[in-house]
Backbone bond lengths (Angstrom), bond angles and torsions (degrees), N, CA, C in turn:
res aa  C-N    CA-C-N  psi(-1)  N-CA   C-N-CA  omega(-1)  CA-C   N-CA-C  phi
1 X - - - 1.472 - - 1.525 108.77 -
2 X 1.213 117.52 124.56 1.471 133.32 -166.77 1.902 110.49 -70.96
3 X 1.333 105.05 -53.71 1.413 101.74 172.23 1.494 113.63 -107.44
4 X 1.429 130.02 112.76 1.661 139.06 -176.56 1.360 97.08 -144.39
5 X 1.335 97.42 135.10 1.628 107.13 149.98 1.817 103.10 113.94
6 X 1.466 105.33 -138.71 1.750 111.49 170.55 0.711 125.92 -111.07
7 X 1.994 125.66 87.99 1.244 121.95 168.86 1.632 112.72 -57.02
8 X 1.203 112.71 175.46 1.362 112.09 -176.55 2.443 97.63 -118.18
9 X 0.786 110.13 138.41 1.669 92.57 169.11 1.053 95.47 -98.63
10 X 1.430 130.72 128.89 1.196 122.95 173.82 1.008 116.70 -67.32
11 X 1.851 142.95 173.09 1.191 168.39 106.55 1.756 104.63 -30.62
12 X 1.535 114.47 124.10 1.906 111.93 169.03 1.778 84.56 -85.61
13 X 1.274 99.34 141.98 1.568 120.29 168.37 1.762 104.92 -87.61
14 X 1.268 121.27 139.69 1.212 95.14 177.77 1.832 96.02 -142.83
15 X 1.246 95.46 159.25 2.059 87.98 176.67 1.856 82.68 -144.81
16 X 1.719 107.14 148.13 0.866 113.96 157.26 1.975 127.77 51.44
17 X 1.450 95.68 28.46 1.401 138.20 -160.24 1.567 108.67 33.43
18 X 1.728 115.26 54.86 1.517 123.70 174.25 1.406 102.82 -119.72
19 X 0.975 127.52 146.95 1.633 107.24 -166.58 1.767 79.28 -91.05
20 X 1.557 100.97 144.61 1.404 110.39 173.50 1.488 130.50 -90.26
21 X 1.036 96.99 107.26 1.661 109.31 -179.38 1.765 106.53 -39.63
22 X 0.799 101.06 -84.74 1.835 108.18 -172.07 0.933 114.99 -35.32
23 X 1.930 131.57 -47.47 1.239 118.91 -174.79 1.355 109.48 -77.56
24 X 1.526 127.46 -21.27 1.448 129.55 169.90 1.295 134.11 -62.05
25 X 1.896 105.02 -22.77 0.916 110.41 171.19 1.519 125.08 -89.59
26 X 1.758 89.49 -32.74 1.996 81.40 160.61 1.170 127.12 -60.71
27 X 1.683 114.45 -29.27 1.729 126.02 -176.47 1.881 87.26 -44.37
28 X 1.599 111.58 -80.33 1.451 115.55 -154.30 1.595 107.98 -52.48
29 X 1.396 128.85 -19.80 1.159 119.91 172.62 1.207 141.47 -69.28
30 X 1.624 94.65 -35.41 1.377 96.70 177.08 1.885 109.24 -98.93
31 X 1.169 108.26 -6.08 1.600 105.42 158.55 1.363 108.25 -53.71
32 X 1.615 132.76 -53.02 0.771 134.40 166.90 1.394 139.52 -38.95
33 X 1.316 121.48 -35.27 1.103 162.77 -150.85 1.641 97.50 -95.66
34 X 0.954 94.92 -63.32 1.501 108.78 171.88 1.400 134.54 -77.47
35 X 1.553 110.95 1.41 1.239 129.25 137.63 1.813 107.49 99.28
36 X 1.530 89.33 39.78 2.143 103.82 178.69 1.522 93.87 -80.16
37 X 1.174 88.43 137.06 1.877 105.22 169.67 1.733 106.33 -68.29
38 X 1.030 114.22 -30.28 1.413 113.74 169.24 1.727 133.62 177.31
39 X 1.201 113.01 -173.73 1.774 107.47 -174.89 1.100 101.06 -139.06
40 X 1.289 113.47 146.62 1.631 156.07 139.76 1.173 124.30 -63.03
41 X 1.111 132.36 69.53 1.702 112.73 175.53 1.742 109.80 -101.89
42 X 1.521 116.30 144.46 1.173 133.49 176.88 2.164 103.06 86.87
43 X 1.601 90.48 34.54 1.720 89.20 163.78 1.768 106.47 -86.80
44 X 1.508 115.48 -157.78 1.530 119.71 169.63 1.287 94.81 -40.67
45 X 1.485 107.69 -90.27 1.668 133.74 -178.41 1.424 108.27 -5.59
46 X 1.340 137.26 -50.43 1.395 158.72 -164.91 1.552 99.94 -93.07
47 X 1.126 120.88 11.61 1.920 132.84 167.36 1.760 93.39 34.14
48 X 1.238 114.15 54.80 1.742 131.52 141.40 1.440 110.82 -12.63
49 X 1.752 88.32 -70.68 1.708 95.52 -150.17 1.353 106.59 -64.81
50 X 1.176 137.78 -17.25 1.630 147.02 150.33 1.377 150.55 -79.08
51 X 1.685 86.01 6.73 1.706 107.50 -176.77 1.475 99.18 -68.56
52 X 1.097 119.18 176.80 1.659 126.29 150.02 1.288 113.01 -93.12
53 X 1.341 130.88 164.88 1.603 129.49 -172.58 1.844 100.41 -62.21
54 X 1.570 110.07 -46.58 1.691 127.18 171.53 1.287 91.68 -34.65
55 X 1.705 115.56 -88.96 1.572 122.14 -156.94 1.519 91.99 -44.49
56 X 0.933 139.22 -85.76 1.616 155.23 -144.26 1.731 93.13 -38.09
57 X 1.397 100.42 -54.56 1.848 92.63 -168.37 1.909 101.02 -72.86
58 X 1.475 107.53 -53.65 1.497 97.32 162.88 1.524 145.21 -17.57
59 X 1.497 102.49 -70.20 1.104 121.93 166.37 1.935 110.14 -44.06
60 X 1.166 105.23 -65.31 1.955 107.34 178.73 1.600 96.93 -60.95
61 X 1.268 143.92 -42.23 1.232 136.73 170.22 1.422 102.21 -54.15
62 X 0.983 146.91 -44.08 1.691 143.86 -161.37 1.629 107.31 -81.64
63 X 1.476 101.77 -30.72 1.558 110.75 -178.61 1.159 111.43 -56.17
64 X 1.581 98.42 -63.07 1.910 133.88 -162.71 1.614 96.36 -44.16
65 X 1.570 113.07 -44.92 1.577 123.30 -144.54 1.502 78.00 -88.61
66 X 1.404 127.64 -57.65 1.822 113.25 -156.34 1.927 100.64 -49.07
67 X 1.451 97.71 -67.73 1.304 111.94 -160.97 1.438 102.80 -51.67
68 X 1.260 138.81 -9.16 1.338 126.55 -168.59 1.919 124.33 6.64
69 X 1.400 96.05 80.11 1.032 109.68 175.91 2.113 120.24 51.92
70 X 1.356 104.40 11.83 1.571 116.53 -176.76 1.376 101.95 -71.30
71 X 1.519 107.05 -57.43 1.541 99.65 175.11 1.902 102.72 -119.02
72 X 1.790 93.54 161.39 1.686 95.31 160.63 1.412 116.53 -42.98
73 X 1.540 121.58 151.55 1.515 112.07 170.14 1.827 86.04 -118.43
74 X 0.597 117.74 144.53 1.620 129.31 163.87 1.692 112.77 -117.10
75 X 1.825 123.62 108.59 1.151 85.09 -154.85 1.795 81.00 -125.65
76 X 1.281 110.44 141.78 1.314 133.83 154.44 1.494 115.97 -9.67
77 X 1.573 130.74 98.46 1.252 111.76 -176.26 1.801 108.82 -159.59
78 X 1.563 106.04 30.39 1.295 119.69 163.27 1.279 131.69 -103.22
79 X 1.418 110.48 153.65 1.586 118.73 179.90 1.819 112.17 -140.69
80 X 1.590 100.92 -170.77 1.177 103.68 -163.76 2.049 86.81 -103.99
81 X 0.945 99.61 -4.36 1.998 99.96 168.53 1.053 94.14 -109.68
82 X 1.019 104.34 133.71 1.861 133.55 154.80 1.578 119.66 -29.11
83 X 1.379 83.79 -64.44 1.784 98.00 -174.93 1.457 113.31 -85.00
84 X 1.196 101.19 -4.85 1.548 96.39 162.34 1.499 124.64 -68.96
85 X 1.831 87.19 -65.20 1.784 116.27 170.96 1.984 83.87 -31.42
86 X 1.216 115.08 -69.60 1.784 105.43 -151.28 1.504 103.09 -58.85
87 X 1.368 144.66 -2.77 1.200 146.15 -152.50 1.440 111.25 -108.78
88 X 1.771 94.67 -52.21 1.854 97.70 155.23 1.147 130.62 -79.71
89 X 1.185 133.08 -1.22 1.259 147.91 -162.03 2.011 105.41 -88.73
90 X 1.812 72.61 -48.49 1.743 91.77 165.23 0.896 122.10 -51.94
91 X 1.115 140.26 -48.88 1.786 155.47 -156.55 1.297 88.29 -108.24
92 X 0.922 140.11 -48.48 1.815 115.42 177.05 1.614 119.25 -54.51
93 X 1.742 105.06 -45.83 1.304 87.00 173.75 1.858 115.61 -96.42
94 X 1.197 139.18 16.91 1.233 144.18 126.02 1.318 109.49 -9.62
95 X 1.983 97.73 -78.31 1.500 121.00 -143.25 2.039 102.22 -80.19
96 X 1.621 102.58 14.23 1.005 128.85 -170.30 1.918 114.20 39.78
97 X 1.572 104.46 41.90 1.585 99.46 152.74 1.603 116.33 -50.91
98 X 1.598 115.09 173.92 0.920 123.18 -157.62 1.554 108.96 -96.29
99 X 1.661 101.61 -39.90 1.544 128.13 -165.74 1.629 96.73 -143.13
100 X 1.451 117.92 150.55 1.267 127.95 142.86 1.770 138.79 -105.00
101 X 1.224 119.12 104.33 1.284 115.90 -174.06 1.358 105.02 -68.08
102 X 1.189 110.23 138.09 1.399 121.17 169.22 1.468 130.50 -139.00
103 X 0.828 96.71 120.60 2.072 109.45 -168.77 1.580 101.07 -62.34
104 X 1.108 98.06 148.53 1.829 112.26 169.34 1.695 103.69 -70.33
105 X 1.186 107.21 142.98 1.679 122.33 173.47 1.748 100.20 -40.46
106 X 1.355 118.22 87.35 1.533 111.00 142.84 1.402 133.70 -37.47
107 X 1.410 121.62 144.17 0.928 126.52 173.73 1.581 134.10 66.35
108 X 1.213 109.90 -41.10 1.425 145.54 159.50 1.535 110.85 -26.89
109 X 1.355 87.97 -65.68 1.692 128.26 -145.39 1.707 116.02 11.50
110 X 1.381 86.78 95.75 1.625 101.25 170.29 1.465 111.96 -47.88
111 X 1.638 92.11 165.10 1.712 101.58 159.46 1.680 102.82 -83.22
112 X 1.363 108.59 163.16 1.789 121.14 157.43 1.294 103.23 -25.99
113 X 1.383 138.45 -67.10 1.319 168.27 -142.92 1.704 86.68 -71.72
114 X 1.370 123.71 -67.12 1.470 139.56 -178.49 1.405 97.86 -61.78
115 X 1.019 136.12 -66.37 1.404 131.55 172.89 1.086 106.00 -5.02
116 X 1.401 107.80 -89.08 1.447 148.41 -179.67 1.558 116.52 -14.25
117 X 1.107 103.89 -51.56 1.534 135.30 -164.61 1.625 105.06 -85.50
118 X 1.565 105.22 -48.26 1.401 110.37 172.91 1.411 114.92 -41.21
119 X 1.677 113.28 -52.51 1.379 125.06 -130.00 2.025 74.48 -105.39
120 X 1.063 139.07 -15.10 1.440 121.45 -148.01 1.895 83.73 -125.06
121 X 1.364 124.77 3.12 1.462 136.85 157.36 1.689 105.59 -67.10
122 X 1.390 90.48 -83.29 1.595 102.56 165.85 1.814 122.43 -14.46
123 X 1.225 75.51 -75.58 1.644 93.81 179.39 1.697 117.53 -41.98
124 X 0.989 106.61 -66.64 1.492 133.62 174.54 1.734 103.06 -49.24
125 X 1.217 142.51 3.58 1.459 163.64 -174.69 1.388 98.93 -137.02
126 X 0.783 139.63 -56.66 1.633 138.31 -139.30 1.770 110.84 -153.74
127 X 1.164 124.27 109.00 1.307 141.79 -150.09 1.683 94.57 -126.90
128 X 1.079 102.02 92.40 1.871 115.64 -173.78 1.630 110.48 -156.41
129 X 1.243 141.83 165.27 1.547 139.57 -177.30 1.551 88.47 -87.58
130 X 1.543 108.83 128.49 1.747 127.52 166.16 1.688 106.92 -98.64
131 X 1.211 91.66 126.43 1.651 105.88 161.15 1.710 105.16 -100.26
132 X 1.184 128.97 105.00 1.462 128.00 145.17 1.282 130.87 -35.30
133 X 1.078 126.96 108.32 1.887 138.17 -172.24 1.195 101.86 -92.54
134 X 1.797 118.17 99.55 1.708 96.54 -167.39 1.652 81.90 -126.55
135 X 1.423 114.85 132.47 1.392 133.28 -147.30 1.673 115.05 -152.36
136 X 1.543 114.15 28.51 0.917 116.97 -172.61 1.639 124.67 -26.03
137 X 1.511 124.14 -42.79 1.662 126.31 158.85 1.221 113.65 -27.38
138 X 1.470 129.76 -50.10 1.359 124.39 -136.76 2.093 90.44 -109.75
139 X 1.740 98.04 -42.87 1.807 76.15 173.94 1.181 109.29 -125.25
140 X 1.325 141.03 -7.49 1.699 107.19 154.02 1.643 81.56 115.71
141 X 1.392 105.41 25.49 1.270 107.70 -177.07 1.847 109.85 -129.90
142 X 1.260 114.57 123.96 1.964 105.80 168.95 1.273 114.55 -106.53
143 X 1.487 122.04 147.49 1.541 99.03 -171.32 1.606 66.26 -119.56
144 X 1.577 100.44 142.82 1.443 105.01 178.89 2.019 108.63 -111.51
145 X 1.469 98.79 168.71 1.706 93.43 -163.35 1.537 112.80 -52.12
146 X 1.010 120.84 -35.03 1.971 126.51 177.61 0.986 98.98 -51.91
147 X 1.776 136.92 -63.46 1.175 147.11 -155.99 1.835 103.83 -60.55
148 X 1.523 101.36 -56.93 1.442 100.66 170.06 1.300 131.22 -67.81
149 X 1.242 109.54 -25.83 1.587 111.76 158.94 1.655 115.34 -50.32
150 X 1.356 116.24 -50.94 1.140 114.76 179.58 1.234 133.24 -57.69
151 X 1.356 86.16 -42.75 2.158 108.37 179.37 2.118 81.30 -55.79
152 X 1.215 129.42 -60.41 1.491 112.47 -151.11 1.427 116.96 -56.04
153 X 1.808 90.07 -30.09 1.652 79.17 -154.48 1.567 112.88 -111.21
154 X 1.240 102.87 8.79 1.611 132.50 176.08 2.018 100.71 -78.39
155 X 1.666 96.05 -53.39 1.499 95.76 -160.44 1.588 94.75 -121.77
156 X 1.248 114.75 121.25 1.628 130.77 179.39 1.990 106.12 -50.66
157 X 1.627 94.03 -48.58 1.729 91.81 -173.03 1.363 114.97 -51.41
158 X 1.607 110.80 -32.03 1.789 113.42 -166.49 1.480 88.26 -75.61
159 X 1.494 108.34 124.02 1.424 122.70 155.81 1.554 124.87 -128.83
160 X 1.185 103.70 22.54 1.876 121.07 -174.77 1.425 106.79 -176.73
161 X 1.454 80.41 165.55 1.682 106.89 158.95 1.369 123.22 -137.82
162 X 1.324 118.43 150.48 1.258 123.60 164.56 1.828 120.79 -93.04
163 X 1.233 121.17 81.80 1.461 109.90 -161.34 1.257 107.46 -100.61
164 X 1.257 104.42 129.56 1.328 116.85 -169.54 1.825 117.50 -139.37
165 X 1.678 100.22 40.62 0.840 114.41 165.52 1.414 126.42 -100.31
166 X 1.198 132.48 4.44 1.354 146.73 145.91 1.171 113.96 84.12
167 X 1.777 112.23 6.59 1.502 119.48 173.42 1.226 100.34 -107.91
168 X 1.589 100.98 119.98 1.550 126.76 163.95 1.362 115.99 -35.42
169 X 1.384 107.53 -75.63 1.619 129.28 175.02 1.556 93.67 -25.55
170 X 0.806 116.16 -83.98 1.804 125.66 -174.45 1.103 117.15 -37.02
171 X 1.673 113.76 -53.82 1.356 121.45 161.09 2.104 117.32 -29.93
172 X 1.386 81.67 -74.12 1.875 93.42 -176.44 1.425 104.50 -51.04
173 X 1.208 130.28 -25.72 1.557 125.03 -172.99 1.383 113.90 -74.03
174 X 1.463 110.30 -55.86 1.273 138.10 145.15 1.678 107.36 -9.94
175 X 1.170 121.10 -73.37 1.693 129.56 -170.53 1.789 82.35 -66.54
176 X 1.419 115.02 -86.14 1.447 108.73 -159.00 1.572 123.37 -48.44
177 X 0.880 98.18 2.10 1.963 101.45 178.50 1.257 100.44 -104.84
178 X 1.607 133.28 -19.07 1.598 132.92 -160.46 1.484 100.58 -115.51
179 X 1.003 107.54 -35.77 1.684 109.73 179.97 1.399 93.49 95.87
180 X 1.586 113.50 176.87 1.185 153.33 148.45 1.382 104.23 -30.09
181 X 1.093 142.89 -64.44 1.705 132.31 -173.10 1.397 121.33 -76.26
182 X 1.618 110.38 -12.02 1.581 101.23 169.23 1.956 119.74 -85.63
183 X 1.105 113.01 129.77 1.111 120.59 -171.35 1.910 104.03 -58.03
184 X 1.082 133.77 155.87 1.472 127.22 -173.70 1.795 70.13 -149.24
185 X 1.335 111.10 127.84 1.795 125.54 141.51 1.198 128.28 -127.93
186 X 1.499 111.52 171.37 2.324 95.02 -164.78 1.375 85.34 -104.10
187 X 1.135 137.74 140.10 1.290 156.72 113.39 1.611 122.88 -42.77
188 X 1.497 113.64 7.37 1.130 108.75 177.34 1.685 105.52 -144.28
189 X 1.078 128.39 117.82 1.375 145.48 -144.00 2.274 95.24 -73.42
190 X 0.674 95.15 -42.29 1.551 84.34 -171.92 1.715 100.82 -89.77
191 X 1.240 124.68 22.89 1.877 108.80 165.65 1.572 105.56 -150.95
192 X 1.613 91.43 39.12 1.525 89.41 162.15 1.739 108.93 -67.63
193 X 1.610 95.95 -47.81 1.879 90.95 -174.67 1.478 123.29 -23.76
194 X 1.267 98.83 -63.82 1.763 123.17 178.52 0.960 119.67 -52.71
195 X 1.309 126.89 -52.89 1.521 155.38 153.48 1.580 111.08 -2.58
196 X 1.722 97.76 -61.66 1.476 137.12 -168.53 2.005 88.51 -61.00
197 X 1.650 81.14 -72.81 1.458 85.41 -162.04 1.789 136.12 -66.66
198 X 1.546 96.86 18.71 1.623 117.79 -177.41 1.150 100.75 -121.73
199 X 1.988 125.86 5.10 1.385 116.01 159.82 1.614 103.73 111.31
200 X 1.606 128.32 11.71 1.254 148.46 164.41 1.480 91.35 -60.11
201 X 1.735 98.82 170.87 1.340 116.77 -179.91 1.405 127.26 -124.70
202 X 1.745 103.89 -13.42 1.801 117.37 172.37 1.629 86.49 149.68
203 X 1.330 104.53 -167.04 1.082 116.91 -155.60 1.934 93.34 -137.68
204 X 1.878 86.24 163.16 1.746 101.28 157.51 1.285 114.04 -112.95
205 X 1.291 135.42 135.03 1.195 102.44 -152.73 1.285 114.09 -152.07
206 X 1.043 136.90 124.21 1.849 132.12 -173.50 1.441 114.39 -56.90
207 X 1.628 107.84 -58.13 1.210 106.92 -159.62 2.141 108.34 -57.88
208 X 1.407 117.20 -13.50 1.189 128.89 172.30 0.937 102.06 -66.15
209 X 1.136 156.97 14.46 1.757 140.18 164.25 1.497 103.06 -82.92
210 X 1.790 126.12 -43.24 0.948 122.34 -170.66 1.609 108.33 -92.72
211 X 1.268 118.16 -37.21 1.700 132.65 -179.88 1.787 103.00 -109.46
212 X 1.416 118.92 59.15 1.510 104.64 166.41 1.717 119.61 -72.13
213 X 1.294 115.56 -9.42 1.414 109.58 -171.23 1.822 109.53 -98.54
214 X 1.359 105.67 -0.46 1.533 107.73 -159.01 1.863 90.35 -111.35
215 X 1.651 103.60 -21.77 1.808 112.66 179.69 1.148 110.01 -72.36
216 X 2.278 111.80 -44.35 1.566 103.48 -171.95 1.468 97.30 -86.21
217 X 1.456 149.85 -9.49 1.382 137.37 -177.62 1.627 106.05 -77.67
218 X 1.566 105.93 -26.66 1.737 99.52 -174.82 1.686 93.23 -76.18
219 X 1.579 138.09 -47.15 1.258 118.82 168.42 1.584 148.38 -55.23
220 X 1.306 80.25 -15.66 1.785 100.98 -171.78 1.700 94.33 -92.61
221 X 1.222 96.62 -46.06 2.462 94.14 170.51 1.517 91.70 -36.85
222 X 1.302 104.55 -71.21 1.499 104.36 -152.04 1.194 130.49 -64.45
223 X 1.300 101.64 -10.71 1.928 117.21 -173.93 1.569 102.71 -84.82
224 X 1.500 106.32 -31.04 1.469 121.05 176.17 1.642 127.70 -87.33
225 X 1.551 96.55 13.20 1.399 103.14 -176.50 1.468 127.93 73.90
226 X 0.948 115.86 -0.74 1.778 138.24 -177.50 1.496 109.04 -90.15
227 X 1.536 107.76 66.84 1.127 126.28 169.66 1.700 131.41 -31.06
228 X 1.517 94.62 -54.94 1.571 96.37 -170.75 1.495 105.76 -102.59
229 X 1.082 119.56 -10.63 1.397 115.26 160.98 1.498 122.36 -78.75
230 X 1.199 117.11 -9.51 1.913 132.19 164.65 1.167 96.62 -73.99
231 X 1.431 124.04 -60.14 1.370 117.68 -176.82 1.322 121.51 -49.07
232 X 1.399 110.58 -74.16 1.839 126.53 161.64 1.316 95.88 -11.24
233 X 1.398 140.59 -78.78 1.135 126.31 -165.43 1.654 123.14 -75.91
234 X 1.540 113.45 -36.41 1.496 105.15 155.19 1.178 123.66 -39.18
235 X 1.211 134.75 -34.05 1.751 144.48 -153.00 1.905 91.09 -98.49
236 X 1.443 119.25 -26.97 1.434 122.95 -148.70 1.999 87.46 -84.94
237 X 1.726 101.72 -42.55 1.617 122.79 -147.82 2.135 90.80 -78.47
238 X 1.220 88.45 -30.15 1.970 94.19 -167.94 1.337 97.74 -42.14
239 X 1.491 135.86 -61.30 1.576 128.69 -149.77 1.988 87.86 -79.49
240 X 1.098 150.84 -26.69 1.028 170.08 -169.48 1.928 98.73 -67.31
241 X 1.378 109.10 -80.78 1.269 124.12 155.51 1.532 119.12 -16.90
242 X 1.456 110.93 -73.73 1.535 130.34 157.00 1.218 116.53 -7.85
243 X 1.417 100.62 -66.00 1.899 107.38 -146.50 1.684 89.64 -93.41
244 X 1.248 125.52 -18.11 1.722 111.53 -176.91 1.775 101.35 -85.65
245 X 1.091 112.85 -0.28 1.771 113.15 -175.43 1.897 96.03 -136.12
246 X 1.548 111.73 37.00 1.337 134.18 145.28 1.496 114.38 -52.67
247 X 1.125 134.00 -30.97 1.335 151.86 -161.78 1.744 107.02 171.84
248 X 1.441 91.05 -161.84 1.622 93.27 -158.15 1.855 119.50 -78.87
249 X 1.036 97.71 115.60 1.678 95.07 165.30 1.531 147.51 8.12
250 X 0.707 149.58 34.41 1.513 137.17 73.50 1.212 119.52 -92.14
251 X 1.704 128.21 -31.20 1.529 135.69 -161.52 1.635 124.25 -34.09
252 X 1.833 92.12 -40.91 2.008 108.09 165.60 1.507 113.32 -51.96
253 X 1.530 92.53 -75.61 1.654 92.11 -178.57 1.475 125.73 -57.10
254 X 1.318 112.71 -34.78 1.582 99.26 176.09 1.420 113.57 -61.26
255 X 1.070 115.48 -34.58 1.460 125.81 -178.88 1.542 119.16 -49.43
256 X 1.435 89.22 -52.60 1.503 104.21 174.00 1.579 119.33 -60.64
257 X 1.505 95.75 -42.20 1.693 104.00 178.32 1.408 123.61 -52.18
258 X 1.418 118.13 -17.69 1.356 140.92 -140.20 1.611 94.26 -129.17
259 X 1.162 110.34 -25.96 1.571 109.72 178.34 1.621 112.49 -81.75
260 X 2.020 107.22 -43.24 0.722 103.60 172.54 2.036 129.98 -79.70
261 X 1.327 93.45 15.78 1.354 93.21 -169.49 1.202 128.62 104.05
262 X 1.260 137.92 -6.81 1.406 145.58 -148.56 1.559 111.52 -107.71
263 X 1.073 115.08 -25.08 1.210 114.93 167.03 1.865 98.72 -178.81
264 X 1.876 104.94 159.68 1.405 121.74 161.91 1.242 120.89 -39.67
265 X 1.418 121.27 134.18 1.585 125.40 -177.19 1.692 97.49 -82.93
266 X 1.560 109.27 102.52 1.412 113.72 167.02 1.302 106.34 -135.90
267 X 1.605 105.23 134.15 1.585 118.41 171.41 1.843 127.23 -107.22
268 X 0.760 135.53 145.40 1.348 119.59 -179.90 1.447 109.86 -107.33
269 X 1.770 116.56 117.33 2.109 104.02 -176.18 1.533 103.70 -43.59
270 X 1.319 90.45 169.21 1.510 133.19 -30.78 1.226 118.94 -60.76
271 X 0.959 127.06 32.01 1.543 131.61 164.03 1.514 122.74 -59.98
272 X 0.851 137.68 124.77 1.720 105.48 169.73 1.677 101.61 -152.94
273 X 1.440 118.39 154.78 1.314 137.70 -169.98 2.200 103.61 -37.29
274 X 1.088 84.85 160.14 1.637 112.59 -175.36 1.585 102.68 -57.30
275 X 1.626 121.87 163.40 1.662 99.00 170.13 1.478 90.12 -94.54
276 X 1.854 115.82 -174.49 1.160 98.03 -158.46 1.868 101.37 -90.33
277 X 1.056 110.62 -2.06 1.792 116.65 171.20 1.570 100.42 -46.74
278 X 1.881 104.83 -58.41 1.724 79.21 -145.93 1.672 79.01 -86.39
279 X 1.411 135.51 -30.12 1.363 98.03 -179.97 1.677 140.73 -62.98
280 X 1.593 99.18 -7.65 1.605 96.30 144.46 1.493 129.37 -58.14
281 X 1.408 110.17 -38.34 1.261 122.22 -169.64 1.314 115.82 -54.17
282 X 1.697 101.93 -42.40 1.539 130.77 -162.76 1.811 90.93 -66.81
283 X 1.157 115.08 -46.29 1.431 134.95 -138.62 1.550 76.10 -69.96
284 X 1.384 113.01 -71.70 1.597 130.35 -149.93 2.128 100.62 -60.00
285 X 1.494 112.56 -44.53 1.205 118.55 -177.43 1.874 98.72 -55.87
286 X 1.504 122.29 -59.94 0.905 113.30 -155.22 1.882 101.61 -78.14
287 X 0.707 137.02 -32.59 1.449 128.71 129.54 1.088 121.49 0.78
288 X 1.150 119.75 -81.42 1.634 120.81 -151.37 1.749 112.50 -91.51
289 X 1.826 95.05 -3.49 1.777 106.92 161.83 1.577 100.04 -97.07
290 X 1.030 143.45 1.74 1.558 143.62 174.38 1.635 99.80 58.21
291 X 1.428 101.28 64.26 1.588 120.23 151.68 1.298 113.68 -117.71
292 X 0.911 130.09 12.84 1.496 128.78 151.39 1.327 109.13 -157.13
């Protein structure tokens, strides 16, 4: 199975509103380094919805080139247009990523039927392994287990999901309607454990930008049967988890990234910095795990 374990979504580094090459490229190195099964760049986390079409293909070009083929890159390349989704999709597999994640039609919100059509457009252009980004929070959209059953076995590229709807139930349906060869990952940082243990495969995952070595050891316990040591570290990652979903999505982790050194604290609106409560909060948590 091509994507398992703890991807990381990256964070875009940015200085001087250019997204910064150097600190991005140390980001993917030392993820690496630290032993992530793989990266995502240009998910939420990676502030997408504000890239330019340039940055967006850039950015997955900058990934592709660090990692030189060490880990999968899975790179971010959906939209709520069709012909968009087929445009990045293009340039991802160009820039020879491994996988393309792709979000369900925002805003839109198709029927099943539309789904369908979305994802088998794509396809029919662009012949690469699809991860499904199903994120009901962000568009107002559920892709339910039938629906994903269909997307698999209708369209060869869909070989995962990213579910990040945080219902278990859905989750397990999800595996038993897809079988064994469809990839299932959490999109939501605190139920990877569970995730695992209803027949998931790892996660994508935020809180891995700052802890990538403590995300792929809690997947790799569990793949290895090492029950309470998966846990031990699930139980270790929770207050960790916490403080990056302090507020809104990326704003924690960059913060953190920036605390620990890794790159300049830059946001792009409507984004904007932490208040200064929880970035004490942030300050004191990452502290008292000896990240800074």
């Amino acid at each position: 199975m091509q994507f398992q374990g703890a991807f990381t979504a990256l964070v875009t580094p940015f200085k001087n509103d250019q997204v910064d090459e150097d600190a991005y490229r140390k980001l993917v190195e030392w993820q690496i380094e630290q032993g992530i099964d793989g990266l995502v760049p240009c998910g939420t986390t990676g502030e997408s919805a504000t890239l330019s079409h340039e940055e967006h293909k850039q950015v997955i070009k900058i990934c592709v080139d660090q990692a030189k083929g060490r880990v999968p890159v899975l790179a971010g390349a959906g939209s709520n247009n069709t012909r968009e989704a087929i445009d990045l999709t293009r340039y991802a597999k160009e820039a020879k990523a491994d996988g393309a994640l792709l979000i369900t039609p925002y805003y839109n919100k198709p029927t099943p039927n539309g789904l369908v059509a979305h994802f088998k457009a794509i396809a029919q252009e662009v012949s690469m392994p699809f991860v499904v980004y199903n994120v009901p929070g962000r568009t107002g959209l559920n892709v339910q287990a039938q629906t994903m059953a269909r997307l698999f076995h209708e369209i060869p590229e869909v070989v995962g999901v990213k579910e990040a709807s945080g219902d278990l139930k859905q989750i397990a349906e999800v595996v038993e309607a897809c079988g064994p060869d469809f990839t299932v990952l959490s999109g939501e940082d605190f139920t990877v454990l569970p995730l695992l243990a209803v027949g998931g495969h790892g996660v994508i995952s935020v809180t891995s930008n700052i802890a990538p070595k403590m995300m792929s050891d809690m997947c790799r316990a569990f793949r290895a049967g090492e029950q309470n040591k998966a846990l031990g570290l699930s139980l270790e990652l929770l207050p960790l988890c916490r403080g990056m979903f302090l507020e809104t999505n990326p704003i924690p982790v960059k913060t953190a990234l920036s605390m620990m050194g890794m790159m300049d604290l830059e946001l792009r609106l409507p984004l904007v910095p932490l208040t200064p409560e929880n970035e004490a909060a942030l300050k004191a948590l990452l502290t008292d795990k000896g990240l800074i």
